[in-house]
C-alpha positions in Angstrom: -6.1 -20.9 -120.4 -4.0 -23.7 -122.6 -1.0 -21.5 -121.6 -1.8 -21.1 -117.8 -2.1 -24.9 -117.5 1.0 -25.5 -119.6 3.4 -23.0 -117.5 1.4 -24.5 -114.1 2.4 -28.2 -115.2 6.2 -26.5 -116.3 6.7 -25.0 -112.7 5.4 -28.1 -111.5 7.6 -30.3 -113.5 10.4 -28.4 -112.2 9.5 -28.5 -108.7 9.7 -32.4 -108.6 12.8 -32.3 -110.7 14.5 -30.1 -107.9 13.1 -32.5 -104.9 14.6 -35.5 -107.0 18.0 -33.8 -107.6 18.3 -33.0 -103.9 17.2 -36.7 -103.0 19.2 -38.2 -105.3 22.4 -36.3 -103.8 21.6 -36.9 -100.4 21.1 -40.7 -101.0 24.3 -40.8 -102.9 26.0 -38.8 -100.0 25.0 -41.1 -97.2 25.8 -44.3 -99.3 29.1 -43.0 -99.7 29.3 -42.7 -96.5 28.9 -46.1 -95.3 30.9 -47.0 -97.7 33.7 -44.8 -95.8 32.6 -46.8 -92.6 34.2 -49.8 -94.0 37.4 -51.5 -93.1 40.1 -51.3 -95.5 41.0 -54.5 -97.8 44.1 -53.1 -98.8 47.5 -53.9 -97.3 48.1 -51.1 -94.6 51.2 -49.5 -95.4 54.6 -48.6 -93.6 52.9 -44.8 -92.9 50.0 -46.2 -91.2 51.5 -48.7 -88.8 53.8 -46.0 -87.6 51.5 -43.4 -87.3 49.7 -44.8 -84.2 53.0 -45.4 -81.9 54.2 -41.7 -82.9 50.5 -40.1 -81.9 52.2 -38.7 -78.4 55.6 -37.0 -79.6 54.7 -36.4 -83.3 51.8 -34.0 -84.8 52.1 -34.9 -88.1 51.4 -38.6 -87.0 48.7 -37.2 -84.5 46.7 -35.7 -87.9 47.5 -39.1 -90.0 46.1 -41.8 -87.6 43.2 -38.8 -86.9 42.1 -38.7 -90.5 39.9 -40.9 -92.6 40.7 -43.3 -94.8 38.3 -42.4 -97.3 36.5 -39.2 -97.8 33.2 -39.5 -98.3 32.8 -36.8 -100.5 35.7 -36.9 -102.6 34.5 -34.4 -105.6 33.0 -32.1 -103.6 35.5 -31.9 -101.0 38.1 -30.8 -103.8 35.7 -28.7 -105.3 34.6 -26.5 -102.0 38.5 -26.8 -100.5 39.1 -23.4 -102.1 36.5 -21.7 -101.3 36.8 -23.1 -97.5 40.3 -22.1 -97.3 39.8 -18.5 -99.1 36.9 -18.4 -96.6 39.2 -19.1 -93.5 42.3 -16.4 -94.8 39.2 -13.7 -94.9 38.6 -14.8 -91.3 42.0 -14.7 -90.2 42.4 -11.6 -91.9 39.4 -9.7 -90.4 39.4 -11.4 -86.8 42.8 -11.3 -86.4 43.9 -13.5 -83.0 46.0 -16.6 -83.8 47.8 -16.7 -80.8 44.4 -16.1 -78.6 42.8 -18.8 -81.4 45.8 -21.6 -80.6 45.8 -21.1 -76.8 41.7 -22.0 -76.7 42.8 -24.9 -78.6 44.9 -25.7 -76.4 42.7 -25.2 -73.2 39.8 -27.1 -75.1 42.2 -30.1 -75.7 41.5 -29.8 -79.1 44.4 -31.5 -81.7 43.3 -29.2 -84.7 45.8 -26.7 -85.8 44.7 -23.2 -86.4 45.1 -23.5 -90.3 42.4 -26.3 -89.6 40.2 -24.5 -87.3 40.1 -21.8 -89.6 38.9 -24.2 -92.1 36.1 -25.4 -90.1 35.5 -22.0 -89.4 35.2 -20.9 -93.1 33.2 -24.3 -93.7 30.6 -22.7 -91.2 30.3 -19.6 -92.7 29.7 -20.9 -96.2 27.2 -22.9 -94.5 25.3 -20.0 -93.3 26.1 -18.5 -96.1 24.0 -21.0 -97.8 21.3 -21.0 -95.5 21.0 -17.0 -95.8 20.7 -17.4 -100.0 17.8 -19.7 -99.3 16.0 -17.6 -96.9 16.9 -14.3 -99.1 15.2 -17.0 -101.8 12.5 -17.6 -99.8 11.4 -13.9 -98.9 12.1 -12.7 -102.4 9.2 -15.3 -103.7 7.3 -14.1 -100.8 7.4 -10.4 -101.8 10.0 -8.5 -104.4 9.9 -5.8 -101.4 12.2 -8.1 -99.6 15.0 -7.2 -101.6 16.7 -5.6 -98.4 16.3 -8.1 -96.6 17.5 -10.6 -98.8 20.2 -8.5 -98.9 21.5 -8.6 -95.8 20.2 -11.7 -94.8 22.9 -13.9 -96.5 26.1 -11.7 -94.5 24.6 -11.5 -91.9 24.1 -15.6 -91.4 28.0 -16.3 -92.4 29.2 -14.2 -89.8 26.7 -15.5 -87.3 27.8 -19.0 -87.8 31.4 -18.2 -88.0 30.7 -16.1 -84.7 29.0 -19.8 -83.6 31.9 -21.9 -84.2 34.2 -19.7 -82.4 31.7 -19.2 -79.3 31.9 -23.1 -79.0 35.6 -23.2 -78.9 35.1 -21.0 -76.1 32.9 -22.7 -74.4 34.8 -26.0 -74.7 38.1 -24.2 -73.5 36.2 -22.8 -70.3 34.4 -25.9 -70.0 38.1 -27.8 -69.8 39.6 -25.4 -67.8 36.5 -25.5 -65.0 37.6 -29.2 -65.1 40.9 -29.0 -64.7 40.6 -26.5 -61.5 38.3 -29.1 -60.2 41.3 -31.7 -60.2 43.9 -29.1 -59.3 43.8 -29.6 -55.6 43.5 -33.1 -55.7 46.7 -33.5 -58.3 48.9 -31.0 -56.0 47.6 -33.0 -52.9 49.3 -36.3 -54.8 52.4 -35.0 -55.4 53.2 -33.9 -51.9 52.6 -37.4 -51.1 54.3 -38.9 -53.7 57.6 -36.3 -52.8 57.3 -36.7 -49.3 57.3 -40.4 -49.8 60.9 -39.9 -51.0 60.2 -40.1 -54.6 61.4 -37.7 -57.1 59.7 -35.2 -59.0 59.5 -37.2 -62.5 58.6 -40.2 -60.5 55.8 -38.2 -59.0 54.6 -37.3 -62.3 54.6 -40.7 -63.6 52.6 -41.9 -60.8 49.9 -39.2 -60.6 49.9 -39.5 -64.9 49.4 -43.4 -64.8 46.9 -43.8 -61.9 44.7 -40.6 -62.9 41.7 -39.9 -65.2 41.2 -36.3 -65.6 42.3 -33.4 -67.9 45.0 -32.5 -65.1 46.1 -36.4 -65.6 46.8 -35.9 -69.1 48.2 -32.8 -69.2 51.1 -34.1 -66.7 51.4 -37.3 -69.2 51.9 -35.5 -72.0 54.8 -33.7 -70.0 56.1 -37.8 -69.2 55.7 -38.7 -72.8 57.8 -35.6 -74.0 60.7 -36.4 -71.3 60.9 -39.8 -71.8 61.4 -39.0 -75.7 64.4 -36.1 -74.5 62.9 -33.0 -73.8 64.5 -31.7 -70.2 61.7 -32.3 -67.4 61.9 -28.1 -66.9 61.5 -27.1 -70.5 58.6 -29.9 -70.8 57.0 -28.4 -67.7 57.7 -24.7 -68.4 55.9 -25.5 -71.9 53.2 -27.0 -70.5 52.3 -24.1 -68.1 52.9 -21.3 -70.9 51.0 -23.4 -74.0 47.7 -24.3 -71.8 47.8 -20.8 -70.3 46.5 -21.1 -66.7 47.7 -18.9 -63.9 47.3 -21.1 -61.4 49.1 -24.1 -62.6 51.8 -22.1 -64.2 52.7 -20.8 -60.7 53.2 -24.5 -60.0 55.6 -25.1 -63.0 57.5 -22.1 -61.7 57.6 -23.3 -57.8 58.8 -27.2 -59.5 61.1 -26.1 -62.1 62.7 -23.8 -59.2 63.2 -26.7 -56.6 64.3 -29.0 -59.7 67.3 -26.3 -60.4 68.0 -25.4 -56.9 67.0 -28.1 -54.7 64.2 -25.9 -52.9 61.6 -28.0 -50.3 58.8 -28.4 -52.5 56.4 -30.7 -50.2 54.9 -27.5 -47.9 55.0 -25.0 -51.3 52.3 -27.9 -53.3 50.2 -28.4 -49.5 50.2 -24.9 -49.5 48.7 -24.3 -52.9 46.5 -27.7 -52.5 44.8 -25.1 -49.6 44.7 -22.1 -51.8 43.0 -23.6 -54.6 40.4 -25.2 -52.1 39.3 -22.0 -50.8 39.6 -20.7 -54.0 37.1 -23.0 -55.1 34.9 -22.2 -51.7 34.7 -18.6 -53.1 34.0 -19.3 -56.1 31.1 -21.6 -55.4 30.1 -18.5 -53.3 30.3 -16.2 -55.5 27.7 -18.8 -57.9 25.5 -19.1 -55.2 24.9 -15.5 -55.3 24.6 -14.7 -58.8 22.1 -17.6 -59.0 20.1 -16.1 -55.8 19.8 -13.0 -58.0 18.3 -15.4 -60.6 16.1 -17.7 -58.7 14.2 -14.0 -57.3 12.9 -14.4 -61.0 10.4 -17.1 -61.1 9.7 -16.2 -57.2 8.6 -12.3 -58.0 7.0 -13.4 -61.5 5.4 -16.5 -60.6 5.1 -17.8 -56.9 4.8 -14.1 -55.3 1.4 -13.8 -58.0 -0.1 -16.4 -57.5 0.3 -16.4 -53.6 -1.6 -13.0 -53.6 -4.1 -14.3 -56.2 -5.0 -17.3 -53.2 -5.0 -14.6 -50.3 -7.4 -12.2 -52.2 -9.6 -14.2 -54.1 -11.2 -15.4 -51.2 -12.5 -12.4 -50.1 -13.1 -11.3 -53.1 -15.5 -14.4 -54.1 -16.9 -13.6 -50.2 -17.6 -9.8 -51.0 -18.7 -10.1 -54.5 -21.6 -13.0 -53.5 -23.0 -10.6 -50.7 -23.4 -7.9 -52.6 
């Protein structure tokens, strides 16, 4: 008996010791934090005043005016960056796809390299990772004939949240791309005005870059920022078109670059595709329409069509059933 109490109050002991420990680290954690939140009193140096006026033609100053200034997490970021990085080779190395990986970067708008991506990536995995060891923890002290399932349970939740991050980097790239074919027509529309004004091509660009808001917008100031720094208006286009890796637009780049080199009309060519991508659009809210009719016979055939037959029947039912 004096031993069964002594081992209860042991576990016991040990219990609270582990709910302190984790408090403890997660107060420490967030007070670190906000003390990452605040400003600098240091003099800022030569690096970091640059850094911001270089963010458009430079990626290395892109990543330093990006960063923080402090990491909230200092000791255990340097003590997990190896395992995050041997994480995100592994990736690389079993998913394969860098060039498919950068060009959804690209389309999502996203500033990350793929070195970094993968890093985030392998951060996720050793994150469900950890999650599956506690459930495998879990069912073990549940049952010891878990032991399968606590198994498979911890490989099984890494690749599911490494299969996570990269679904959302899909999403965000088809999400950008939906918004950018949204603009298309609009953009193209501009540009016939701005040439058949009498301006020239760059000048167009500037314009439609300056007054407009979208991703189209800052796709065609990014092509502006690059010129005015020396890159040839064709190659800046041409690169454009190729990195972001949309059809239509890239037939654009092909018809401006062509009537930049050869002096071809180029007013009727961007009305013309202004029209296409309209009706483009037309079909393709068509095309939704009838995928969500297909969807919306759901709740009618499982809910409204039941319940309508339930009102017609009961009636006569109640009717028949009282006579009788």
């Amino acid at each position: 008996m004096i031993a069964a109490v002594g081992e209860a109050a042991s576990s016991r002991l040990g219990n609270q010791l582990g709910v302190a420990v984790l408090l403890g680290t997660v107060l420490g954690l967030g007070l670190w934090s906000l003390a990452a939140a605040a400003p600098a009193l240091s003099r800022p140096r030569l690096v970091d005043r640059i850094a911001p006026q270089l963010v458009d033609v430079s990626e290395a100053a892109r990543q330093h005016a990006n960063r923080r200034r402090l990491d909230p997490v200092p000791a255990l970021g340097r003590l997990l960056a190896p395992a995050v990085g041997s994480t995100g080779r592994l990736l690389a190395a079993l998913l394969g796809g860098g060039p498919d990986i950068e060009r959804r970067l690209r389309q999502a708008g996203s500033r990350h390299s793929l070195d970094r991506y993968r890093a985030e990536q392998g951060a996720w995995a050793l994150a469900g990772l950890g999650l599956g060891v506690l459930l495998a923890a879990l069912a073990l002290r549940e049952s010891a004939t878990n032991l399968l399932a606590a198994l498979v349970l911890p490989p099984m939740t890494a690749l599911a949240a490494a299969a996570v991050r990269d679904l959302l980097l899909r999403r965000a790239a088809a999400a950008r791309l939906r918004r950018i074919a949204s603009e298309y027509p609009t953009v193209l529309e501009f540009l016939s005005l701005s040439l058949a004004a009498g301006e020239g091509v760059f000048d167009a660009l500037v314009r439609v870059s300056r007054l407009g808001r979208g991703e189209l917008a800052a796709e065609l100031a990014d092509v502006v920022v690059r010129v005015r720094a020396g890159v040839p208006l064709a190659v800046a286009l041409r690169a454009t078109g190729r990195d972001l890796g949309w059809v239509p637009l890239e037939r654009t780049v092909d018809h401006v670059i062509t009537a930049i080199e050869r002096g071809a009309p180029l007013v009727e060519v961007l009305r013309a595709q202004a029209r296409d991508a309209r009706e483009l659009a037309k079909r393709d809210l068509l095309e939704q329409s009838g995928r969500k009719e297909v969807v919306m016979m759901v709740p009618l055939v499982a809910l409204v069509l039941p319940i309508t037959v339930l009102f017609a029947v009961f009636p006569s039912y109640f009717v028949l059933t009282s006579t009788f």
